[in-house]
C-alpha positions in Angstrom: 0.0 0.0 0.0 1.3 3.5 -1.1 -0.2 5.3 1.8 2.1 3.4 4.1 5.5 4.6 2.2 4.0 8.1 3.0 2.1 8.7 -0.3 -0.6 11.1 1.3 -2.3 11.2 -2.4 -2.7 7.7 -1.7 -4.3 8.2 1.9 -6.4 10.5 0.4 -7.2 8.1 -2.1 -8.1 5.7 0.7 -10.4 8.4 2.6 -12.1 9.2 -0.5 -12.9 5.3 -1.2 -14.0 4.1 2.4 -15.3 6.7 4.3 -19.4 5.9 3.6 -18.7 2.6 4.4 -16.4 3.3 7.9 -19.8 6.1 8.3 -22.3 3.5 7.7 -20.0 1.0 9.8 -19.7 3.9 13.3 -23.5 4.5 13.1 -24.5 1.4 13.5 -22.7 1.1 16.1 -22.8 4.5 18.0 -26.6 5.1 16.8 -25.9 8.6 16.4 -25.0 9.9 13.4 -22.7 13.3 14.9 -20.9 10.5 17.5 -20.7 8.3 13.9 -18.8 11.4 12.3 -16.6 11.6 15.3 -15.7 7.6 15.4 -14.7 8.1 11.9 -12.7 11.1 12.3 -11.0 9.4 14.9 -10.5 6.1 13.1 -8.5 8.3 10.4 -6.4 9.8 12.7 -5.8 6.7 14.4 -5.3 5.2 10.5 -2.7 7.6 9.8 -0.4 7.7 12.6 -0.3 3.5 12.6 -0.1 3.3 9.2 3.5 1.9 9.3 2.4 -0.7 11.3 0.2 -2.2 8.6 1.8 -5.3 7.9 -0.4 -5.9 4.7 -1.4 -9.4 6.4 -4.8 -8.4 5.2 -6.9 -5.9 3.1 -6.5 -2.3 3.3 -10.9 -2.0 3.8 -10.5 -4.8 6.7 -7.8 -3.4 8.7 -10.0 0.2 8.0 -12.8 -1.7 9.9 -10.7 -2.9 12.1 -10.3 0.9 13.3 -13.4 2.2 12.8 -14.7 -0.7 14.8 -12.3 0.3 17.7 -13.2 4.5 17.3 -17.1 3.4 17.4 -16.5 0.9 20.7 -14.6 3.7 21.7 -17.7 6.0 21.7 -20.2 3.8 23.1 -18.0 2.8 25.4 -17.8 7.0 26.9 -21.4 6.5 27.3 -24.2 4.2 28.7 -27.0 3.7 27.6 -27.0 3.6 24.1 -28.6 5.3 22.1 -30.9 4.0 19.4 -30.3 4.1 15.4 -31.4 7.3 13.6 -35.1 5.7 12.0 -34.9 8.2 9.2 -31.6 8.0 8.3 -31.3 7.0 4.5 -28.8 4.5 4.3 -30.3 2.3 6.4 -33.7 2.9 4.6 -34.4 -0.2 1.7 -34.5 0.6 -1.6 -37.5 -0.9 -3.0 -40.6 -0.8 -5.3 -41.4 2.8 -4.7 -44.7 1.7 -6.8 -46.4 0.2 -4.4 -46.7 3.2 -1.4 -48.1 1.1 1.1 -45.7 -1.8 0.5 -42.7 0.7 0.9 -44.0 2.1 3.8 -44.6 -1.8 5.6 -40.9 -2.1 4.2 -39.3 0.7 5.7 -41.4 0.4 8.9 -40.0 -2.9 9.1 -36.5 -1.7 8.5 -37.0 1.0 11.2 -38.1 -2.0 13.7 -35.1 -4.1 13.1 -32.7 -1.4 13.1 -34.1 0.0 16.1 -33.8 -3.8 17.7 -29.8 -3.8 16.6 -29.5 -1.2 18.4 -30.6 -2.6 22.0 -28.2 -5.2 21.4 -24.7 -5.3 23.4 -21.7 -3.9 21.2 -20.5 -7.3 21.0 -23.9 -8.9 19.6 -24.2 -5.7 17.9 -21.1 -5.4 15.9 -21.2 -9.0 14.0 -24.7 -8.4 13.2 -23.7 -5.3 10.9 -20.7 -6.3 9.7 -21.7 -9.5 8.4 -25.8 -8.7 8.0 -25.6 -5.1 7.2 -22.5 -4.6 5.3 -22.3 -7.8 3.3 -18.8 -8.7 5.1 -18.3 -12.6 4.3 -17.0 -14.6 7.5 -13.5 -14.5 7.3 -13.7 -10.5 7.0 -15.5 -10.1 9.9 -13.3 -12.6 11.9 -10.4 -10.6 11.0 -12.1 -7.2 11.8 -13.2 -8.6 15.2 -10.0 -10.7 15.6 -11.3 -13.8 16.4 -11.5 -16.7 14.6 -14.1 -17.8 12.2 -15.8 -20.5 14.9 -15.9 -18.0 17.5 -17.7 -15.8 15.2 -20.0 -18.0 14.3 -21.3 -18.9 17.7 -21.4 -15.2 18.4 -23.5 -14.3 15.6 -25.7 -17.6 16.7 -26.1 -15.7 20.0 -26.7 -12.1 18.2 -29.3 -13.7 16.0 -31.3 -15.2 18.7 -30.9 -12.3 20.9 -32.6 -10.2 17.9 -35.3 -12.0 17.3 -36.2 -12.0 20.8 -35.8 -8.0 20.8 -38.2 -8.2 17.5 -40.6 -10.4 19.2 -40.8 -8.0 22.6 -41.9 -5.2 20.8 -44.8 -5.4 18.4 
């Protein structure tokens, strides 16, 4: 990776590319979206000064996680309770068959319950459950991120799944 060797076209190259995703990433796990700015902020300051210590073991976009992941924690970790996901905000919104008004708005009603029941879930049910649900991460990616291995994960999004459905089925 260029950036490493002190190409800062290169960094900039990198911030351009994966700052929506490290966004989308933070808010769904800080809930708020001005706490997700400053998670990100602080996972490319964080990116910066370490980048030396990038070993290349794995992609560039996982070991961004990685930080982000850590900036977010960081945050929610300053503060207790948590505080729920943003219901309007449009990238968690589905894109779907805007012909049918009532169906989009059972959809994104939907959307805003699930969303809503991530977000009452522990960091560490939490933060599998977006990675791998939310942002498409396969198994291995998110192992890495969370650095655990791919067993462990498993079990852990076992545990996040069950503990969702029983948030989904407390609240009508």
């Amino acid at each position: 990776m260029a950036a490493r060797n002190g190409d800062t076209s290169a960094f900039d190259s990198l911030v351009r590319t994966h700052t929506g995703k490290l966004y989308r990433v933070a808010l769904r796990i800080v809930g708020d979206p001005a706490e997700a700015e400053d998670a990100v902020q602080d996972a490319w300051v964080s990116a910066w000064r370490s980048l030396a210590t990038f070993r290349g073991d794995s992609a560039a976009s996982t070991w961004l996680y990685r930080v982000v992941t850590n900036a977010a924690l960081s945050q929610v970790r300053k503060r207790r309770p948590t505080v729920p996901l943003d219901p309007t905000d449009e990238s968690m919104t589905p894109v779907g068959n805007t012909g049918n008004p009532e169906g989009t708005a059972l959809r994104e009603e939907e959307t805003r319950r699930v969303h809503a029941a991530i977000s009452r879930l522990e960091p560490s049910q939490r933060l599998p459950l977006v990675l791998r649900e939310l942002e498409g991460m396969n198994y291995e990616e998110v192992a890495e991120v969370l650095e655990v291995n791919v067993t462990a994960l498993r079990s852990r999004l076992h545990r996040a799944r069950l503990a969702l459905l029983a948030e989904l089925k407390e609240v009508p």
